[in-house]
Legacy VTK file of the C-alpha trace (Angstrom):
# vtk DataFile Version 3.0
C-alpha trace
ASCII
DATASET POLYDATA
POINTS 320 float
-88.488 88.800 -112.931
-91.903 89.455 -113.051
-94.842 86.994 -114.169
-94.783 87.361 -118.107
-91.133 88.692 -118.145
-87.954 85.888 -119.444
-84.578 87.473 -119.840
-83.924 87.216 -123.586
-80.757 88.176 -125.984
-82.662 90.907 -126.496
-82.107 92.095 -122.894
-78.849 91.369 -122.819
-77.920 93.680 -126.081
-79.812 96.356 -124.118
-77.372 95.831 -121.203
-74.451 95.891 -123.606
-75.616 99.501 -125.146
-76.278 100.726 -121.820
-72.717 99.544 -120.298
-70.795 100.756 -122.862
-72.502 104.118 -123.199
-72.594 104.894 -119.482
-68.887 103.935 -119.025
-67.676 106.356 -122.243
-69.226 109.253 -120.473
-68.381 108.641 -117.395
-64.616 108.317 -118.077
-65.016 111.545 -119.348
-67.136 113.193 -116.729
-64.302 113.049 -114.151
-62.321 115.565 -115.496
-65.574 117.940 -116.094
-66.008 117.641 -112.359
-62.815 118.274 -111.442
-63.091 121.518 -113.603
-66.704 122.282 -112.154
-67.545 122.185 -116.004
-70.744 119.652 -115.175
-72.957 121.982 -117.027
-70.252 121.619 -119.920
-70.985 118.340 -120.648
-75.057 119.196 -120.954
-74.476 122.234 -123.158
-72.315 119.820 -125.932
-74.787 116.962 -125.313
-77.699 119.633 -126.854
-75.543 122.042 -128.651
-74.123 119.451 -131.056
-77.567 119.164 -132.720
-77.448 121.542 -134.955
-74.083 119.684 -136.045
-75.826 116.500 -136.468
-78.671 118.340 -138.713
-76.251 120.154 -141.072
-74.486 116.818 -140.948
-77.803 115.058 -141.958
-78.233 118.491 -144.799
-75.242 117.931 -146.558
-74.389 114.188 -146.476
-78.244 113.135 -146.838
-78.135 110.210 -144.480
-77.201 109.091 -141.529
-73.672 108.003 -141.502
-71.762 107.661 -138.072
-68.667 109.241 -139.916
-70.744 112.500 -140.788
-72.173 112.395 -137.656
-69.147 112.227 -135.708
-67.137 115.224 -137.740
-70.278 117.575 -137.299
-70.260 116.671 -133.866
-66.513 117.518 -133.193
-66.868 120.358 -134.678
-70.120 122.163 -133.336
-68.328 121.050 -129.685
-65.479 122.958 -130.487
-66.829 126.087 -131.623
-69.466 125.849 -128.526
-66.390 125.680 -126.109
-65.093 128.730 -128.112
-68.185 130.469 -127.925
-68.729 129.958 -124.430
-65.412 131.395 -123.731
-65.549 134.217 -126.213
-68.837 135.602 -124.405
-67.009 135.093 -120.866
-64.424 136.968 -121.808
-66.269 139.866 -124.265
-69.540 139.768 -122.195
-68.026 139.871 -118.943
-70.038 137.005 -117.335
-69.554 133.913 -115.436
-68.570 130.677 -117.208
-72.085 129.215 -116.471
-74.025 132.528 -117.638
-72.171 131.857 -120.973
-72.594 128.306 -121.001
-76.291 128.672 -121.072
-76.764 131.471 -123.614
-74.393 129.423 -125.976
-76.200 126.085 -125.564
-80.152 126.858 -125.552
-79.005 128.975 -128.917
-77.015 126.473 -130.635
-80.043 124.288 -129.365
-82.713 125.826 -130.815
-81.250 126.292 -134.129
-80.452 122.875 -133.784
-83.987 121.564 -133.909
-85.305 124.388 -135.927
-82.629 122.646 -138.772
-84.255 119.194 -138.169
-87.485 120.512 -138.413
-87.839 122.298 -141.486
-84.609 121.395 -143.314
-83.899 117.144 -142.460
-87.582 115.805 -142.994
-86.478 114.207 -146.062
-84.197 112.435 -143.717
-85.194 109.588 -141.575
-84.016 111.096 -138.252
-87.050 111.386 -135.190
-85.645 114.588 -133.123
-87.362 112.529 -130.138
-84.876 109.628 -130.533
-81.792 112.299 -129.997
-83.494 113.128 -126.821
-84.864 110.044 -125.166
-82.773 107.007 -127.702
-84.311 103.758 -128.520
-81.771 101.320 -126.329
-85.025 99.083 -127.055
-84.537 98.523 -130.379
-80.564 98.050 -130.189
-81.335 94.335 -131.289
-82.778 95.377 -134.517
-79.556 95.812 -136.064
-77.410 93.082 -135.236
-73.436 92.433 -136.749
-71.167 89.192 -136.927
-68.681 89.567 -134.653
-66.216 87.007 -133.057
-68.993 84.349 -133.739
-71.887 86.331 -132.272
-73.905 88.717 -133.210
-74.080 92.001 -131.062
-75.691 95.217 -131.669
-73.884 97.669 -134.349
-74.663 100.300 -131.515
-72.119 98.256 -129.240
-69.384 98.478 -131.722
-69.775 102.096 -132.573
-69.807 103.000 -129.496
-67.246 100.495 -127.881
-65.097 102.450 -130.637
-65.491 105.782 -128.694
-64.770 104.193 -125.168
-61.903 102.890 -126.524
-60.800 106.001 -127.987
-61.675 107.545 -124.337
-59.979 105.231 -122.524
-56.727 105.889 -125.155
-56.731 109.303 -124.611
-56.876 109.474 -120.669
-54.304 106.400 -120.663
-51.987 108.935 -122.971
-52.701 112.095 -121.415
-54.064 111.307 -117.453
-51.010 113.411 -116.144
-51.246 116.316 -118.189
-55.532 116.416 -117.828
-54.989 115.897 -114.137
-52.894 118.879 -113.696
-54.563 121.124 -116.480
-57.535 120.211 -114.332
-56.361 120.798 -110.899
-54.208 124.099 -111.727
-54.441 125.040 -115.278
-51.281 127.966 -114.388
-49.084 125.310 -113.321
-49.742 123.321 -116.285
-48.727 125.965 -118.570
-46.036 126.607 -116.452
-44.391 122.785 -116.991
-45.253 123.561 -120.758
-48.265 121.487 -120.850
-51.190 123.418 -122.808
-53.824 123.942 -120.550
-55.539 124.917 -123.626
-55.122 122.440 -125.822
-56.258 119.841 -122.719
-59.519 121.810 -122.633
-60.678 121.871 -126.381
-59.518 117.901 -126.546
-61.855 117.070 -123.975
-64.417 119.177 -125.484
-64.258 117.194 -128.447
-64.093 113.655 -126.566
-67.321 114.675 -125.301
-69.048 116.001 -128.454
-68.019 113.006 -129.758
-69.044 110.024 -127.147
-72.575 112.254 -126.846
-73.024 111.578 -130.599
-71.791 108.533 -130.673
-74.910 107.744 -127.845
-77.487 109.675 -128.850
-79.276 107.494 -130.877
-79.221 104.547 -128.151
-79.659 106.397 -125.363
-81.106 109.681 -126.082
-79.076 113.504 -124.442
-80.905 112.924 -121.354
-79.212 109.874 -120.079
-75.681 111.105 -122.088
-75.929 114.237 -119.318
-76.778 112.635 -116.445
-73.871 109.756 -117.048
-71.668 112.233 -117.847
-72.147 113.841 -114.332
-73.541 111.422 -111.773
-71.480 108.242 -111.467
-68.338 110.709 -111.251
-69.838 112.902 -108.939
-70.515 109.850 -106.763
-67.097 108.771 -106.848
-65.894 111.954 -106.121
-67.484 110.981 -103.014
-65.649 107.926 -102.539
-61.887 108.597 -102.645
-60.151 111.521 -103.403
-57.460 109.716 -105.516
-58.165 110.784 -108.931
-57.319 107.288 -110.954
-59.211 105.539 -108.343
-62.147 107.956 -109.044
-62.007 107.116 -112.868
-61.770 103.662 -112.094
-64.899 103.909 -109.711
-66.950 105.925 -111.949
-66.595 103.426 -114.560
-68.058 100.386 -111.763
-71.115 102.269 -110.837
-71.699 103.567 -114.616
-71.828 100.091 -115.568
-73.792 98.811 -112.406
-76.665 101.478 -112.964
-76.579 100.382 -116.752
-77.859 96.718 -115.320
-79.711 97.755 -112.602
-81.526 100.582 -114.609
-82.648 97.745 -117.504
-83.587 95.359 -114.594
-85.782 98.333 -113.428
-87.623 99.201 -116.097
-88.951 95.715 -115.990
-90.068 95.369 -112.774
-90.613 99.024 -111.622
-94.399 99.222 -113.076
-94.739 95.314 -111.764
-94.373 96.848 -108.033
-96.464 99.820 -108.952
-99.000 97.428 -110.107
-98.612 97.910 -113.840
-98.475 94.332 -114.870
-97.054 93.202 -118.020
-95.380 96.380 -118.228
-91.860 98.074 -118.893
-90.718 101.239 -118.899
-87.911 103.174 -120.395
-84.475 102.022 -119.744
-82.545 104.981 -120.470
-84.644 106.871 -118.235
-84.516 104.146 -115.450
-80.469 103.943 -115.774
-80.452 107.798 -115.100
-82.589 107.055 -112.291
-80.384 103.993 -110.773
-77.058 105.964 -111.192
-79.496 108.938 -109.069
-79.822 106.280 -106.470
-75.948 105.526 -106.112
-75.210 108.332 -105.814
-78.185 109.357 -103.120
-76.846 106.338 -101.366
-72.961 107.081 -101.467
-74.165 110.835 -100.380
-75.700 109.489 -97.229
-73.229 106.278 -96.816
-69.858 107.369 -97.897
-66.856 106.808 -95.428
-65.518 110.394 -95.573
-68.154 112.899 -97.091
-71.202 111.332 -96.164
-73.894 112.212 -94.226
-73.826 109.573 -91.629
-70.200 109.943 -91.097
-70.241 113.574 -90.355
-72.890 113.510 -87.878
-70.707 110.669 -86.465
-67.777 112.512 -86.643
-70.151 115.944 -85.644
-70.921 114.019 -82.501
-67.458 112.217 -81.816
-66.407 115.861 -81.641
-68.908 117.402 -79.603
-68.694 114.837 -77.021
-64.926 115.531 -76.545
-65.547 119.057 -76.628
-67.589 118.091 -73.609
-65.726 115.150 -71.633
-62.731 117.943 -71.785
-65.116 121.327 -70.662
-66.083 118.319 -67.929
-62.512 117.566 -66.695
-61.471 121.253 -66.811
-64.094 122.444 -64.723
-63.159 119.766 -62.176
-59.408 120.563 -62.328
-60.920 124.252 -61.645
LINES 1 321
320 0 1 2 3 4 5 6 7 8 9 10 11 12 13 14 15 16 17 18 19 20 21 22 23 24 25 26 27 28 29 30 31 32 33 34 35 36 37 38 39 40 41 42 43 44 45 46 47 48 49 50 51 52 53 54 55 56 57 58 59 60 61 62 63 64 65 66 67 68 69 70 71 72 73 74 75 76 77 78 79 80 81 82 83 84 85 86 87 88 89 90 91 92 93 94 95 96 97 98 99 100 101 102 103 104 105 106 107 108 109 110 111 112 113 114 115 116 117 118 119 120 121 122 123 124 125 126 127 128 129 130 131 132 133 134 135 136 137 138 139 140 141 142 143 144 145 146 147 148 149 150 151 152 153 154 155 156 157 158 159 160 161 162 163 164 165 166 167 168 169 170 171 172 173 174 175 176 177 178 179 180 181 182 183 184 185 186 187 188 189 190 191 192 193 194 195 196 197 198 199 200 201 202 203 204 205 206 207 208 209 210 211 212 213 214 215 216 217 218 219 220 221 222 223 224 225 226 227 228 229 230 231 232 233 234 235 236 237 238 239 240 241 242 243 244 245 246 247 248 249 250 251 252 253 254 255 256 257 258 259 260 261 262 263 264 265 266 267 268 269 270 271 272 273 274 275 276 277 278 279 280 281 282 283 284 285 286 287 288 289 290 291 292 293 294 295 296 297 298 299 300 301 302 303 304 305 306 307 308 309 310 311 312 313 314 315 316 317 318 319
């Protein structure tokens, strides 16, 4: 670490949020790949606002329970939406996607701002968290004491990991070939709105650690980049998980010594923000690295094959 900087509890119940947080959504984001949904999972992450404001409105505080039913149900009626204007408008899935989101997103923080102020809710913490402060609030548990943002959200990954344990076959094939699915009797339907609300849910469950920036980009990244890895889909999950967790650590361990190398001494930076940017790097890395779909190993392969195009052209002209 750098000169000023000892790694404290505090650290390590940053690490915690950031672990647990980045492995709920990635679980999750494997099946939004596999759907090309990836813009899915940002248009909950900001559509559920207005949930969490009417949420705030009615109950008057802010109580994870409230949060989490207003949640649920704003991401259900945003994938209805989206799919009601694909169908009625006659546009693509993304062109809906976006007119459903910025809306719902908009009224969303026009609620917060002129109806919640009574409420002690910052609309800058749903968008960039306060990980920092996840040692503020600490709980008895097991003989320690951990952040209450660990348990609500080691809550939801549980409930995530539940769910895919329970239903991996019938999400794998709703995902791969939703006609087939409904063919076997599985509801290709019903798979789609559950992860819709799994993801409403572990984005609200996150946003006030780690803010919707960092909930989209785990959501997306770590899966994409083991998309890149394997093509077995429960190895993917498991993957995604690994480098969720290893950009959580190497994000926090980052943001403390990022501004020391820029020569910003006795300085940190944000660690959601540097997470989003280590789980970036993995992935820029397994893009150029990977054994199968990486850069370096199709120029290999590019050149392997060119060569024997040529050895062969060789020998046939000399047969000729």
């Amino acid at each position: 670490l750098p000169p000023g900087f000892a790694w404290e509890a505090t650290d390590t119940h940053i690490v915690l949020v950031a672990v647990l947080c980045s492995v709920a959504c990635a679980l999750l984001g494997n099946f939004l790949v596999l759907r090309r949904m990836s813009l899915m999972g940002d248009a909950i992450s900001h559509a559920v606002l207005p949930g969490l404001a009417v949420a705030f409105t009615l109950a008057g505080s802010r109580d994870s329970v409230f949060m989490l039913l207003g949640a649920a149900a704003v991401g259900l009626v945003t994938a209805l939406l989206t799919e009601w204007v694909r169908d009625v408008g006659k546009v693509d899935e993304s062109a809906s996607m976006g007119v459903v989101f910025t809306i719902l997103f908009a009224l969303g923080l026009v609620i917060m701002r002129r109806a919640v102020h009574h409420v002690d809710l910052d609309p800058d913490c749903v968008l960039h968290g306060a990980i920092e402060t996840a040692s503020a609030d600490l709980v008895p548990l097991l003989g320690l004491h951990v952040p209450r943002a660990a348990l609500s959200i080691g809550g939801v990954l549980l409930l995530n990991l539940a769910v895919i344990a329970l239903l991996f076959k019938e999400l794998r094939i709703a995902a791969f070939d939703p006609a087939l699915a409904t063919t076997l009797g599985i509801s290709a339907r019903l798979m789609h709105y559950v992860l819709m609300t799994l993801v409403a849910v572990t984005s609200v469950a996150c946003f006030e650690a780690v803010g919707s920036v960092l909930v989209i980009a785990m959501l997306i990244v770590p899966a994409a980049t083991a998309r890149l890895l394997t093509d077995r889909l429960s190895l993917t999950v498991v993957l995604s998980a690994v480098l969720a967790a290893l950009a959580a650590g190497a994000g926090h361990f980052g943001a403390i010594v990022a501004p020391h190398w820029l020569g910003y001494s006795g300085m940190s930076t944000s660690t959601a923000g540097m997470v989003a940017v280590a789980s970036g790097g993995l992935f820029a890395a397994a893009f150029v690295l990977a054994p199968r779909y990486g850069l370096l190993s199709r120029f290999v392969r590019r050149a392997a094959l060119s060569l024997r195009i040529a050895r062969e052209d060789h020998l046939a002209a000399l047969y000729r």
